[in-house]
gemmi code that builds the backbone of each chain (N, CA, C; Angstrom):
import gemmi

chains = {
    "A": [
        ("UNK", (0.838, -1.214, 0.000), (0.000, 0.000, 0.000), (0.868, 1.258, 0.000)),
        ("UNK", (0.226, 2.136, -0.628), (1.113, 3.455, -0.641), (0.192, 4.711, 0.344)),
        ("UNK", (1.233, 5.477, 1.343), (0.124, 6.222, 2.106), (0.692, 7.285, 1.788)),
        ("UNK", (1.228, 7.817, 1.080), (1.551, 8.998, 0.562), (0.447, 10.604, -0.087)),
        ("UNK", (-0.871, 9.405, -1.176), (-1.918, 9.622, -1.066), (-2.647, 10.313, 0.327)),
        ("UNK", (-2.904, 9.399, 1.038), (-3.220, 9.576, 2.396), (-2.920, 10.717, 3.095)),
        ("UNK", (-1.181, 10.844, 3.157), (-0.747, 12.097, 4.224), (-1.058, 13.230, 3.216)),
        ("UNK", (-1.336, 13.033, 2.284), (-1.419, 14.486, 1.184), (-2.724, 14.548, 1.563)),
        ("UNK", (-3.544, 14.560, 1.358), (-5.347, 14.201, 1.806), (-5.120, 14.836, 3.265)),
        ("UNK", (-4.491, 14.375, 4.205), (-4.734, 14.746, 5.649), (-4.127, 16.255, 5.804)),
        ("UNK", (-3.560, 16.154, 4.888), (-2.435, 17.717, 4.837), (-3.213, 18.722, 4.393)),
        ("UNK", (-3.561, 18.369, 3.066), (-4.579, 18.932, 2.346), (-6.364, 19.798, 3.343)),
        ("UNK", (-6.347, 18.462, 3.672), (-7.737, 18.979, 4.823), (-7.687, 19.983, 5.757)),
        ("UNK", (-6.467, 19.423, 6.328), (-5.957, 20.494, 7.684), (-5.334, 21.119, 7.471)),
        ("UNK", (-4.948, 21.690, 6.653), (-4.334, 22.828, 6.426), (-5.029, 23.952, 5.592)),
        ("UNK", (-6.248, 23.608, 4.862), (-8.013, 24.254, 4.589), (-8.141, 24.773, 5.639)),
        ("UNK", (-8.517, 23.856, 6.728), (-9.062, 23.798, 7.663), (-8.901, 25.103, 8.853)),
        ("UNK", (-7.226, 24.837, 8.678), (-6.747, 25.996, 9.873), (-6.397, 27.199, 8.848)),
        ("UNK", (-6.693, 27.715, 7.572), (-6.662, 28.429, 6.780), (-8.205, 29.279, 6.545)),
        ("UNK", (-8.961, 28.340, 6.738), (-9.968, 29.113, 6.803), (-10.597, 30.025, 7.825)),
        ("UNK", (-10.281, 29.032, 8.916), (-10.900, 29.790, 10.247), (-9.529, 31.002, 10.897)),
        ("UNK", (-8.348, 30.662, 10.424), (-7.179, 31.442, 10.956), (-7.268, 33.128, 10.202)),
        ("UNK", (-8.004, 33.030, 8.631), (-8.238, 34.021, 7.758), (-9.564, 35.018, 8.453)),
        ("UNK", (-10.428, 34.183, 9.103), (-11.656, 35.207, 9.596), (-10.963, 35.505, 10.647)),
        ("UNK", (-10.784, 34.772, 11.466), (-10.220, 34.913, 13.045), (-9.267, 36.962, 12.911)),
        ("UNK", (-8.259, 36.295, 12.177), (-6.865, 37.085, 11.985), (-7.893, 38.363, 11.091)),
        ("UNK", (-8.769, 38.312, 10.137), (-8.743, 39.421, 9.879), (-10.236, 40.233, 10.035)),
        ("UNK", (-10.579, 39.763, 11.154), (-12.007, 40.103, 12.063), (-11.186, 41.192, 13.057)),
        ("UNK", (-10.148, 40.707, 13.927), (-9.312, 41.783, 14.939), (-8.579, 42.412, 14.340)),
        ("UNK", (-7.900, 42.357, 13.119), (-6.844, 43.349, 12.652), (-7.252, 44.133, 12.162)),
        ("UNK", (-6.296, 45.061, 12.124), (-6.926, 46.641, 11.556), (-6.309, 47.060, 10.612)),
        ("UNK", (-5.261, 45.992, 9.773), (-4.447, 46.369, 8.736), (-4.424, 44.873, 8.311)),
        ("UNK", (-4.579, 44.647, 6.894), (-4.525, 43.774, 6.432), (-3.000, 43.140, 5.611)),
        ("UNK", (-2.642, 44.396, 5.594), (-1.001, 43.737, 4.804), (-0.212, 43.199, 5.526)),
        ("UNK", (0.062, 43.410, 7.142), (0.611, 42.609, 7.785), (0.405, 40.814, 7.580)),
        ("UNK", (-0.816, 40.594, 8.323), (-1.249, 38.614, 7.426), (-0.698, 38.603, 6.357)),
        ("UNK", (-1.477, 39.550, 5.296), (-0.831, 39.140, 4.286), (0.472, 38.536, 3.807)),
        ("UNK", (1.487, 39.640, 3.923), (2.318, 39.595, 3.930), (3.257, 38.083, 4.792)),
        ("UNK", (2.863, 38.015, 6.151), (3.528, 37.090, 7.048), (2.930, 35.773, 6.514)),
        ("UNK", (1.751, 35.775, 5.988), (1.528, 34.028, 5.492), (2.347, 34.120, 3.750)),
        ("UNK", (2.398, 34.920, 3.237), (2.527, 34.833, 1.937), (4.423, 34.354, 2.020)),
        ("UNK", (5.079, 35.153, 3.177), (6.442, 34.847, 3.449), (6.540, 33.733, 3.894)),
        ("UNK", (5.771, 33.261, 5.136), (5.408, 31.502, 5.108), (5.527, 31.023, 4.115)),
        ("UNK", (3.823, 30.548, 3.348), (4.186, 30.397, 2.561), (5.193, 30.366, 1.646)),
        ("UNK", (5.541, 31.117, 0.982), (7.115, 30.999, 0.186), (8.810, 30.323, 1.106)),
        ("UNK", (8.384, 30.073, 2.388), (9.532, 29.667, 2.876), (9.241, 28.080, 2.742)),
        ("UNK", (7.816, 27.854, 3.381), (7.297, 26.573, 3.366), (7.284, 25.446, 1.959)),
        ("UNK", (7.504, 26.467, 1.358), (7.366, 26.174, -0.499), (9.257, 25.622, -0.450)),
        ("UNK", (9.883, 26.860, -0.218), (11.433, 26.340, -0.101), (11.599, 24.973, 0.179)),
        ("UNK", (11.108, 25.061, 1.629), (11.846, 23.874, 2.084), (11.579, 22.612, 1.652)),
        ("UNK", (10.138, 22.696, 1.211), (9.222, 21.340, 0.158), (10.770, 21.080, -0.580)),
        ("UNK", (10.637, 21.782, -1.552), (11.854, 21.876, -2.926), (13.171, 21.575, -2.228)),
        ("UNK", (13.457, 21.412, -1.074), (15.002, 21.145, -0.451), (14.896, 19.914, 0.255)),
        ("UNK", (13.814, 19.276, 0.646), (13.503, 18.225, 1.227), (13.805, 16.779, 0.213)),
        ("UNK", (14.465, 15.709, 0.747), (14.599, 14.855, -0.135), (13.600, 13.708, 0.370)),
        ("UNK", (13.081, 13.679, 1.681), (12.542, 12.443, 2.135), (10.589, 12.871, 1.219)),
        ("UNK", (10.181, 12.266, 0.496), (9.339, 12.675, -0.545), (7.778, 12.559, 0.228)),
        ("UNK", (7.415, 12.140, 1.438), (6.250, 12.378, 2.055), (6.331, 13.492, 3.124)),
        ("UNK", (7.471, 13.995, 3.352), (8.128, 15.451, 3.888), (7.910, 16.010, 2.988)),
        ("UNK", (8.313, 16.159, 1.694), (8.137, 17.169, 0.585), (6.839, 17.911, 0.523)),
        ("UNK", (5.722, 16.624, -0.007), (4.102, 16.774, 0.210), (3.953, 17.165, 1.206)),
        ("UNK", (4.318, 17.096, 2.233), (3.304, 18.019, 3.277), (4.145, 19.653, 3.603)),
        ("UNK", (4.995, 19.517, 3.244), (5.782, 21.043, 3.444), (4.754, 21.990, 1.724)),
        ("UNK", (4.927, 20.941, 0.294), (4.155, 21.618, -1.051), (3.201, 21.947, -0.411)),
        ("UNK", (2.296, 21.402, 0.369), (0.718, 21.464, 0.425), (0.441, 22.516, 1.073)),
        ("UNK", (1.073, 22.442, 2.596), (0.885, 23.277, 3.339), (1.343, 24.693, 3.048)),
        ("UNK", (2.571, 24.672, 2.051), (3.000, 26.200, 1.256), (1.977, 26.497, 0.686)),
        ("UNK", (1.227, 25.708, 0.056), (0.776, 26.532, -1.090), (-1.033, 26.978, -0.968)),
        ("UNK", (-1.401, 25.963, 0.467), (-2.464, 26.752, 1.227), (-1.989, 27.821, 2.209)),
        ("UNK", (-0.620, 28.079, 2.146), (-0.847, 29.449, 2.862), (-0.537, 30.888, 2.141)),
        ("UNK", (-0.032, 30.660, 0.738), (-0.143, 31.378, 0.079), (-1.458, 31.629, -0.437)),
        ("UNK", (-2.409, 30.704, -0.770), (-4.128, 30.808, -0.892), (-4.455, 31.764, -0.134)),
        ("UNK", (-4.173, 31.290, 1.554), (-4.346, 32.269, 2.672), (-4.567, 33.813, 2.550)),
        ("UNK", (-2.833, 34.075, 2.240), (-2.395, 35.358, 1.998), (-3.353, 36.009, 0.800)),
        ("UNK", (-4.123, 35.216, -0.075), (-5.390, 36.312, -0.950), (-6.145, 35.968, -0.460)),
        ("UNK", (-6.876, 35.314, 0.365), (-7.728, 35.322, 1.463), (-7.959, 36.132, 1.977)),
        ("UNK", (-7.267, 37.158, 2.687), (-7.245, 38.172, 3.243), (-7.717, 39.159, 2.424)),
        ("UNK", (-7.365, 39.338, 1.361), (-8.134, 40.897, 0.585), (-9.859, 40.060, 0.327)),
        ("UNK", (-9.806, 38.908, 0.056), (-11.266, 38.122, -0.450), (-12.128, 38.424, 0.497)),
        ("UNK", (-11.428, 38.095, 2.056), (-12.454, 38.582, 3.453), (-13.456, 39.737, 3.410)),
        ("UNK", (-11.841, 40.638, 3.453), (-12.342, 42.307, 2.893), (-13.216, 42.493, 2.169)),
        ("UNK", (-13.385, 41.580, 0.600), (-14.403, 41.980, 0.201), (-15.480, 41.518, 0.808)),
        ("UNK", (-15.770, 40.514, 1.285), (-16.850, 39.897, 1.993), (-17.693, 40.247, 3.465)),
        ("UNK", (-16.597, 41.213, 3.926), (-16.991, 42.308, 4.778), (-17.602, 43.477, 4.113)),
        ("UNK", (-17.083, 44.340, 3.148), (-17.732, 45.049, 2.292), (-18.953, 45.102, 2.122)),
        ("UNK", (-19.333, 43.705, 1.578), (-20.471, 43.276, 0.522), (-21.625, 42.801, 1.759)),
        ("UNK", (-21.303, 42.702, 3.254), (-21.969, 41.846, 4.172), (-22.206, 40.681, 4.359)),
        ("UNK", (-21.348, 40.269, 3.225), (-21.277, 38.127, 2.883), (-20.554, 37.771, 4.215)),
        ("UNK", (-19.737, 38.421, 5.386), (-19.348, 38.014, 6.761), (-19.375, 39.416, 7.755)),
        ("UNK", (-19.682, 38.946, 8.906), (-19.860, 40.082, 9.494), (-18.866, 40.630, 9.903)),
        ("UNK", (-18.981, 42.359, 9.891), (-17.947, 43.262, 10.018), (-17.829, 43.389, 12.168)),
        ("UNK", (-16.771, 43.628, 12.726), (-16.231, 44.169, 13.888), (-16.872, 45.402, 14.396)),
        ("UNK", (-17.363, 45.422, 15.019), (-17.334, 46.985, 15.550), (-16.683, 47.637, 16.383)),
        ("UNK", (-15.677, 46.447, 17.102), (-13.916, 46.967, 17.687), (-13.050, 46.818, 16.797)),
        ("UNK", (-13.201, 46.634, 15.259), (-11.625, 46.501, 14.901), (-12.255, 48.368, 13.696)),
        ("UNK", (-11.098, 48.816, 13.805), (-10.766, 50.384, 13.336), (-10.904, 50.268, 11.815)),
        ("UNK", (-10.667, 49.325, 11.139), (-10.685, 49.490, 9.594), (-12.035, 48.755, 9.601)),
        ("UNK", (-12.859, 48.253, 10.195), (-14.083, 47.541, 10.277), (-15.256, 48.742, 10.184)),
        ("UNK", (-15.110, 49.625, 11.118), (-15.693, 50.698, 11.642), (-15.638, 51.565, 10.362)),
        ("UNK", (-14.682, 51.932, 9.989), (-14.549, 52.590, 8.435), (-15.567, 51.923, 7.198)),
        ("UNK", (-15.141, 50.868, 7.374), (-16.025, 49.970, 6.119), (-17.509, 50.510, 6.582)),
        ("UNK", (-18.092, 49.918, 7.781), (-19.457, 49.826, 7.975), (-19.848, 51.168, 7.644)),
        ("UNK", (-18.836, 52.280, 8.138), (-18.977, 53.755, 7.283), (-19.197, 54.429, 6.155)),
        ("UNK", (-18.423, 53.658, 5.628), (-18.663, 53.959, 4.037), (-19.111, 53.032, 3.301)),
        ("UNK", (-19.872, 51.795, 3.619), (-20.252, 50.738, 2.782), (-22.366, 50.702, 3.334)),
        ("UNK", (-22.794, 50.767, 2.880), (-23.985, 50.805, 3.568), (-24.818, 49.046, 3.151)),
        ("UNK", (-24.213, 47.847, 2.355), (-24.124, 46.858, 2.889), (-23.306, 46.093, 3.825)),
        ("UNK", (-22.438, 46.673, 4.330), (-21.462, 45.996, 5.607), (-22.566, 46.250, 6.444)),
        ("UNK", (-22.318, 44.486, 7.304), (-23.203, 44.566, 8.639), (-22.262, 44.048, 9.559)),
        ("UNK", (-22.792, 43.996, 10.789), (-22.314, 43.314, 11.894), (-23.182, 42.043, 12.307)),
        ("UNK", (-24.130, 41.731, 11.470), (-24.646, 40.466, 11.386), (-24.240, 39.210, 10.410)),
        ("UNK", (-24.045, 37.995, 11.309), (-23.186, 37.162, 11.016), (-24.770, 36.278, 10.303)),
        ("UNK", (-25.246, 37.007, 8.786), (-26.366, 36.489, 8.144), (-26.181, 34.730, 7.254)),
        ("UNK", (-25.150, 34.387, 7.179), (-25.332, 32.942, 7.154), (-25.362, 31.936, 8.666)),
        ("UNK", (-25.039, 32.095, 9.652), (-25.984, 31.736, 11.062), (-26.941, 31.549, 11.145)),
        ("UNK", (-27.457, 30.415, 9.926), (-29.015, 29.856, 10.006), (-29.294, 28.660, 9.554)),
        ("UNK", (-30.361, 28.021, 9.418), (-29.911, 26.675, 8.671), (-30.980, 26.635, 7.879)),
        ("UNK", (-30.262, 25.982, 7.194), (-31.405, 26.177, 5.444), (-32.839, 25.407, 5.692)),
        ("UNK", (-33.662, 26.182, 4.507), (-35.149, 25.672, 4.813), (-35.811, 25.173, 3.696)),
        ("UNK", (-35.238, 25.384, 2.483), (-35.266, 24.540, 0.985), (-36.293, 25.667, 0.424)),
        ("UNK", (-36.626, 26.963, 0.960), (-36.895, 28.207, 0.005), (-36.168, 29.149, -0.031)),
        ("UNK", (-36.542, 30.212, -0.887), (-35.666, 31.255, -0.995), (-36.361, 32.379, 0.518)),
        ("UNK", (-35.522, 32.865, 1.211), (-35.857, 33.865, 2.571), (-35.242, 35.085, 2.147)),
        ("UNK", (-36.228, 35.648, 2.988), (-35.804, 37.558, 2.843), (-34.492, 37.347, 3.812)),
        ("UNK", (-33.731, 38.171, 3.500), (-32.425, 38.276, 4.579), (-32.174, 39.414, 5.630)),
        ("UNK", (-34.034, 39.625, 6.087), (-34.039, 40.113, 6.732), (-35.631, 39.329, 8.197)),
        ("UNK", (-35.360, 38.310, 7.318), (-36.317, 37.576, 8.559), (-35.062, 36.829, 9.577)),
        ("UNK", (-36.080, 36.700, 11.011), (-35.185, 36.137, 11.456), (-34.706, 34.634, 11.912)),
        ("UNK", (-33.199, 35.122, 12.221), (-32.192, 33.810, 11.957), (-33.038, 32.964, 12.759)),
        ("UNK", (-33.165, 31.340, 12.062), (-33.797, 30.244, 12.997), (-32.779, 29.418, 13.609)),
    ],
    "B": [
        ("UNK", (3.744, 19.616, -7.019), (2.518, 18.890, -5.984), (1.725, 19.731, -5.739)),
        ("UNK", (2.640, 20.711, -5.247), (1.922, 22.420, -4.404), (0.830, 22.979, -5.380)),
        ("UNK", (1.272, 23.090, -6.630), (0.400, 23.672, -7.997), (-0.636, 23.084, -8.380)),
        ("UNK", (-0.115, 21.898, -8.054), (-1.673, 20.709, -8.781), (-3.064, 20.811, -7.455)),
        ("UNK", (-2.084, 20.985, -6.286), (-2.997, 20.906, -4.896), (-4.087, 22.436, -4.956)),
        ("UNK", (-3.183, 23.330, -5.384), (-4.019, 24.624, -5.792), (-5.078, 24.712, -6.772)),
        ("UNK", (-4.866, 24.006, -7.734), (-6.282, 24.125, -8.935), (-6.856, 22.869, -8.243)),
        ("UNK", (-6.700, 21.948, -7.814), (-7.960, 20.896, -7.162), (-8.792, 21.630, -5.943)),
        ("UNK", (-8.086, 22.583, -4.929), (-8.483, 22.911, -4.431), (-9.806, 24.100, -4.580)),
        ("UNK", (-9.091, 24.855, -6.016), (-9.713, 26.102, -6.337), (-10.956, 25.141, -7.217)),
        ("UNK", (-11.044, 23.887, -7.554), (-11.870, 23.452, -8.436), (-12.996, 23.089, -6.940)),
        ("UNK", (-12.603, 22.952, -6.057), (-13.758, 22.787, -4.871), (-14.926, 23.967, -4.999)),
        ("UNK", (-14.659, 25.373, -4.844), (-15.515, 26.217, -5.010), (-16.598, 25.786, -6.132)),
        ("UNK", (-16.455, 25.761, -7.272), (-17.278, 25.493, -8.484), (-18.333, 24.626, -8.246)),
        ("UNK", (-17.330, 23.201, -7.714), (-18.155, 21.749, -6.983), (-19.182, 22.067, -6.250)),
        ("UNK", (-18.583, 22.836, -5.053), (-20.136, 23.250, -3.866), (-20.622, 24.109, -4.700)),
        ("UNK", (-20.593, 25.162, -5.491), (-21.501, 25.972, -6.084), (-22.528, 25.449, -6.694)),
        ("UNK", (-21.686, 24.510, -7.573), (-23.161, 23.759, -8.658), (-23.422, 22.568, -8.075)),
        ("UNK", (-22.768, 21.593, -7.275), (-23.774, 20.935, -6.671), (-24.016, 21.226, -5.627)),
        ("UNK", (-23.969, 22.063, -4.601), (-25.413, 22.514, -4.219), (-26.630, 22.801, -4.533)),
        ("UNK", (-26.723, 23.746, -6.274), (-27.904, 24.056, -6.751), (-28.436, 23.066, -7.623)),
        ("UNK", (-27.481, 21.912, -7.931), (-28.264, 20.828, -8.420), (-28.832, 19.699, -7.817)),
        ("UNK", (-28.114, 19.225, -6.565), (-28.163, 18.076, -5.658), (-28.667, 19.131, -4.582)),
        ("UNK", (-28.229, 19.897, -3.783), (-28.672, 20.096, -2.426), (-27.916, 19.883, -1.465)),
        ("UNK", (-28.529, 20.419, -0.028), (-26.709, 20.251, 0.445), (-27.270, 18.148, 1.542)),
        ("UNK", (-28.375, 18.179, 1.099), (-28.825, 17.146, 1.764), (-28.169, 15.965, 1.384)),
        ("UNK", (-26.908, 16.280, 0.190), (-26.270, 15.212, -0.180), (-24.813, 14.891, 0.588)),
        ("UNK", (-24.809, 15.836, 1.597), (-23.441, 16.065, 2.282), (-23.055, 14.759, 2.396)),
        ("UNK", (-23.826, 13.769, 2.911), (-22.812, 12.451, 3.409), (-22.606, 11.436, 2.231)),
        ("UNK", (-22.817, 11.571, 1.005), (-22.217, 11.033, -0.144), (-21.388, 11.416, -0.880)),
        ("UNK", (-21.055, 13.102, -0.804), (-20.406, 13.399, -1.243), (-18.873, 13.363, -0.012)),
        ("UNK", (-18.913, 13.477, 1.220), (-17.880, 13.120, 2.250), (-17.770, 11.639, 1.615)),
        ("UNK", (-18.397, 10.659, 1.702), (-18.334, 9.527, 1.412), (-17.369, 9.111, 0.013)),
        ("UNK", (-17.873, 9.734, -1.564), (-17.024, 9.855, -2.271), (-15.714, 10.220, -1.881)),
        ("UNK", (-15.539, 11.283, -1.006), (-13.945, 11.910, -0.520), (-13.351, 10.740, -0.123)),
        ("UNK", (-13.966, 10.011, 1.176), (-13.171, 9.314, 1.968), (-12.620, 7.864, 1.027)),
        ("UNK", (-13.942, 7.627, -0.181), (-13.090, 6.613, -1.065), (-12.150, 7.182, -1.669)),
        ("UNK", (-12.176, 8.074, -2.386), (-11.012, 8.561, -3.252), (-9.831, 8.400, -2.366)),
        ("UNK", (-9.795, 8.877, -0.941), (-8.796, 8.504, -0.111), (-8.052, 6.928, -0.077)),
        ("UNK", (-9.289, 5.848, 0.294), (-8.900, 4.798, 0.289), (-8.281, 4.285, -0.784)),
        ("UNK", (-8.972, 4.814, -2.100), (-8.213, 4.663, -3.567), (-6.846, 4.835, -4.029)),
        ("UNK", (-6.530, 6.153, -3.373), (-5.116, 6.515, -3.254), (-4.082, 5.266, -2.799)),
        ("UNK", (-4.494, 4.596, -1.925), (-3.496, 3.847, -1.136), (-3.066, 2.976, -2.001)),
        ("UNK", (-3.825, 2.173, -3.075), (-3.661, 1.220, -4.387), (-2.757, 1.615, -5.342)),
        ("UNK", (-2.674, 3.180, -5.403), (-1.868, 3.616, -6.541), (-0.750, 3.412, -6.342)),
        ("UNK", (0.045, 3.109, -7.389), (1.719, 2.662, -6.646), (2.509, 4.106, -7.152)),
        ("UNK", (1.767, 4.730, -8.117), (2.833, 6.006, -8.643), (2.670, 7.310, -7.480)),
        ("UNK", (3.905, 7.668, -7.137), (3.162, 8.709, -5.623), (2.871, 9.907, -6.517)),
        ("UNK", (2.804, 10.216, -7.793), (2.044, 11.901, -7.755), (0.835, 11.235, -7.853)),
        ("UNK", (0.277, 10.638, -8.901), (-1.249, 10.373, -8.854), (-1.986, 9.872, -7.512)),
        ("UNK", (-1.362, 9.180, -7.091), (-2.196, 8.968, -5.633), (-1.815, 9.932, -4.747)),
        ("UNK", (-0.725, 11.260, -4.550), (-1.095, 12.313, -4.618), (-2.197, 13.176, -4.733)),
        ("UNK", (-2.593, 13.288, -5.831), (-3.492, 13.784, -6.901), (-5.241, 13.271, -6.133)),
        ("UNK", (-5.413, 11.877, -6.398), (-6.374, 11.467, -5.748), (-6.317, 11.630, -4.475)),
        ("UNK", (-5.827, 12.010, -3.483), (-5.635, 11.872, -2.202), (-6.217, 13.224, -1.530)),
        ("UNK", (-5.924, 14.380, -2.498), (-6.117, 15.838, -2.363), (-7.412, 15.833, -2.975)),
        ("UNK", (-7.870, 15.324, -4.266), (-8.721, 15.250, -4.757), (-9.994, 14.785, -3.342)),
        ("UNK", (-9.601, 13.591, -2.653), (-10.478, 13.191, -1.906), (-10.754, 14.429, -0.825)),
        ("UNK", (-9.852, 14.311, -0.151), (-9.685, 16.233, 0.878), (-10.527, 16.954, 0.354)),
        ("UNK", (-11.021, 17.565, -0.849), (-11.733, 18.118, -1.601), (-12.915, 18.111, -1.619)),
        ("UNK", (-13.252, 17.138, -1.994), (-14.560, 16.068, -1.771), (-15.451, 16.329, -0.583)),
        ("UNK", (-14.053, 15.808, 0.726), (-14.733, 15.870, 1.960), (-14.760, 16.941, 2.675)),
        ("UNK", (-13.746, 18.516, 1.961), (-13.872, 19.645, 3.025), (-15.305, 20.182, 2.058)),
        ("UNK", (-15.582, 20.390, 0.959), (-16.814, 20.547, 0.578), (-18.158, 19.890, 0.725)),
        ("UNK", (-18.139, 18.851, 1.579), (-19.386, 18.396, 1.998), (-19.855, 19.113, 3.246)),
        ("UNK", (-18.463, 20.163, 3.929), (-19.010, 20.596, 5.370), (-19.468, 22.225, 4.897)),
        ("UNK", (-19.110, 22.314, 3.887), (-19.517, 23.214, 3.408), (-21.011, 23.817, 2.636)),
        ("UNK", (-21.432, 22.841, 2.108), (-22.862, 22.374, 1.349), (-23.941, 23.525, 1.836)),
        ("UNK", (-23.651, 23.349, 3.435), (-25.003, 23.589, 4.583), (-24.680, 25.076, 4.291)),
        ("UNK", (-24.084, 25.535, 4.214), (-23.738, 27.528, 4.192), (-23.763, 27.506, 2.909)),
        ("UNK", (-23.377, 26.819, 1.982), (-23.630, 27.445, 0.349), (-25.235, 27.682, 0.186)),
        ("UNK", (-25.507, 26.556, 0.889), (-27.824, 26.404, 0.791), (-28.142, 27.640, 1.197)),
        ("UNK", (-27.504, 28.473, 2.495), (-27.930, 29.732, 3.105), (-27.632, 30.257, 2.425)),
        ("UNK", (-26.896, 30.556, 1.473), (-26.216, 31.859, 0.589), (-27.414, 31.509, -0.690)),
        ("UNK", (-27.634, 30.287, -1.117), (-28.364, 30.494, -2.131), (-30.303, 31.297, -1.522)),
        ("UNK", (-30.489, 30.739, -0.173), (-31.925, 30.682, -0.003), (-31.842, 32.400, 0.477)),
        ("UNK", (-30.796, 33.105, 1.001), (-30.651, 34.491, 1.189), (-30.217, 35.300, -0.434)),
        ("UNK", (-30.419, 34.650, -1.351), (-30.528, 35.373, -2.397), (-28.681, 35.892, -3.042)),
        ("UNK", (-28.008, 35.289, -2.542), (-26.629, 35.619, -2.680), (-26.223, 34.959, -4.168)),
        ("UNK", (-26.634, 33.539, -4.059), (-26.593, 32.308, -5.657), (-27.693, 32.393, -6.247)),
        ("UNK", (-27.441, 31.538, -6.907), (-29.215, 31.595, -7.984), (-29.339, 30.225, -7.353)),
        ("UNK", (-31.043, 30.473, -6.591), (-31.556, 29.155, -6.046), (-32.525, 28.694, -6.787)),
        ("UNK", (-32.014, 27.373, -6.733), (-32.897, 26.280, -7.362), (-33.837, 25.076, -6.811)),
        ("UNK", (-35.308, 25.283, -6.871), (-35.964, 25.139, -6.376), (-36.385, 23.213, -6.619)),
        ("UNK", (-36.261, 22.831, -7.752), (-36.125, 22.006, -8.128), (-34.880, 20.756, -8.128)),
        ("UNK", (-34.646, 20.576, -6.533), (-33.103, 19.839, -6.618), (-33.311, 18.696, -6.968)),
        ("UNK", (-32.391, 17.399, -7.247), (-32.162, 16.114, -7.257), (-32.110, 15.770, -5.610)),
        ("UNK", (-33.413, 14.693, -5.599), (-33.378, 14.546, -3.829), (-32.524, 13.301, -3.989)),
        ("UNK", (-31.921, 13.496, -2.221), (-31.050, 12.193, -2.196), (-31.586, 11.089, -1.728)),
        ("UNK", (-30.833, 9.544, -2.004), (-31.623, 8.460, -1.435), (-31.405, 8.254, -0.333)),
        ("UNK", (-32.613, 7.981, 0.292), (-32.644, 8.058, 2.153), (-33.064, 10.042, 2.600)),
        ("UNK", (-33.431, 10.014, 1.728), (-34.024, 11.474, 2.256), (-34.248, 12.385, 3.583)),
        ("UNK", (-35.324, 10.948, 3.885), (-35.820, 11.696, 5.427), (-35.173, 11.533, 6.436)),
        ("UNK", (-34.413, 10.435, 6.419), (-33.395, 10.061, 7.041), (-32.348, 10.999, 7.265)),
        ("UNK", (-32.159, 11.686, 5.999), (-30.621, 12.435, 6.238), (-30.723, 14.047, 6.764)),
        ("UNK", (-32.781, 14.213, 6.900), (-33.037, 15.362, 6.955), (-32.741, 15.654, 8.498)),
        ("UNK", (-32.570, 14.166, 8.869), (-32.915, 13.991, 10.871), (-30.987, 14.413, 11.119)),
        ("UNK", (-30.350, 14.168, 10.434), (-28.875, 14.323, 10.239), (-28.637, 15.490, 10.176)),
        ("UNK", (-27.762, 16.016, 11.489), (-26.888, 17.363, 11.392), (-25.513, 17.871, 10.014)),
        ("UNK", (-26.058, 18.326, 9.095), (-24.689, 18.561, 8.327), (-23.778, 19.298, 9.245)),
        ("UNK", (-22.454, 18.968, 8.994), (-21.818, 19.418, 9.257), (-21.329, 20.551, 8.640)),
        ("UNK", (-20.263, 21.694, 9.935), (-19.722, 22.863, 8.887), (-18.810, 23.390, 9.847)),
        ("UNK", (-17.186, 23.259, 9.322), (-16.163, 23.741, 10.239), (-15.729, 25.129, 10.231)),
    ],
}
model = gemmi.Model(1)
for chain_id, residues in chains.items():
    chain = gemmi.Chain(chain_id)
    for i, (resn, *xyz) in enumerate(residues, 1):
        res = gemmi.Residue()
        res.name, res.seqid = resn, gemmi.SeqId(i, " ")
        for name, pos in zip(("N", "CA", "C"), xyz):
            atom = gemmi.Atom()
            atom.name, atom.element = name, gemmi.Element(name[0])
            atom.pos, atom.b_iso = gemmi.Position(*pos), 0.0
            res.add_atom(atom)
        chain.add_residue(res)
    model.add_chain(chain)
structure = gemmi.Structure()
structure.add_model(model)
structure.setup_entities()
């Protein structure tokens, strides 16, 4: 059997995984977005290195994988932004560049409007969450 | 590896998009199910990029089944184009009593 498959799959998952929730988390409190950016995208690219310098080849895969979901990451961060913008995730009303948006965007909310569970019609998105 | 893992991954979005509005997200545990074979599939392959390939492919599979349940809210809040007319799954009522999952 070959588990190489396997650790790529587990790598693959969890590293989605802590990419997705690390992207709202990280850019729900921050008040500047180029910092993340920047620090996963340098991850990333280091994590990418060491893949490419690694000779033991199920080390490789999980150093490729995990580089190259954290470079995903790093445009994650402007994608958020837009999704704060647009009210597709809810905006902060302690973080300072949050407060700006909800200012000048008059769809930014502070309601977290997918917090519901589906009902197999179309709903106003302004009834309330069940 | 890294490159191929990026367009399988970016091909996930598309997956939950349209099957959600064609299947529903009531299909979550067949489509996890597909993932977790593609996983087991991997292990048979003797060449390591393709079972690679399938292995991520499966990851795919199964981080978009936890996903299903929030694409349905985005379509029924008017965000997707909802489709009223899905493909129901087999065991229906059964799977309606079933918590989807969503990480």
């Amino acid at each position: 059997m070959n588990f190489i498959g396997v650790v790529a799959a587990l790598t693959a998952f969890f590293s989605i995984w802590f990419g997705h929730v690390a992207v709202r988390k990280i850019e729900f409190t921050s008040p500047i977005i180029w910092l993340p950016t920047t620090t996963f995208a340098a991850l990333g690219l280091f994590v990418e290195f060491l893949s490419l310098s690694m000779v033991n080849r199920p080390m490789s895969v999980v150093f490729g994988i995990l580089g190259i979901t954290l470079l995903f990451d790093a445009l994650e961060f402007t994608r958020q932004q837009k999704r704060i913008i647009k009210g597709h995730a809810p905006a902060n009303p302690n973080n300072s560049l949050h407060i700006k948006i909800l200012a000048e965007h008059s769809s930014a909310t502070t309601l977290d409007l997918l917090k519901r569970d589906p009902v197999g019609h179309v709903v106003s998105i302004n009834k309330p969450i069940s | 590896m890294g490159i191929a893992t990026v367009f399988i991954i970016g091909l996930g979005f598309p997956l939950v998009i349209h099957g959600e509005r064609i299947f529903g997200f009531l299909w979550w545990p067949y489509m996890m199910g597909a993932g977790i074979l593609l996983v087991v599939i991997s292990l048979w392959i003797r060449i390591d990029w393709l079972s690679v390939l399938v292995g991520v492919l499966g990851a795919t599979f199964v981080w978009g089944s936890t996903e299903l349940k929030e694409q349905a809210v985005r379509a029924e809040i008017g965000w997707y184009p909802f489709n009223g007319n899905k493909i129901k799954p087999p065991f229906e009522n059964i799977l309606k009593k079933w918590k989807a999952p969503h990480l």
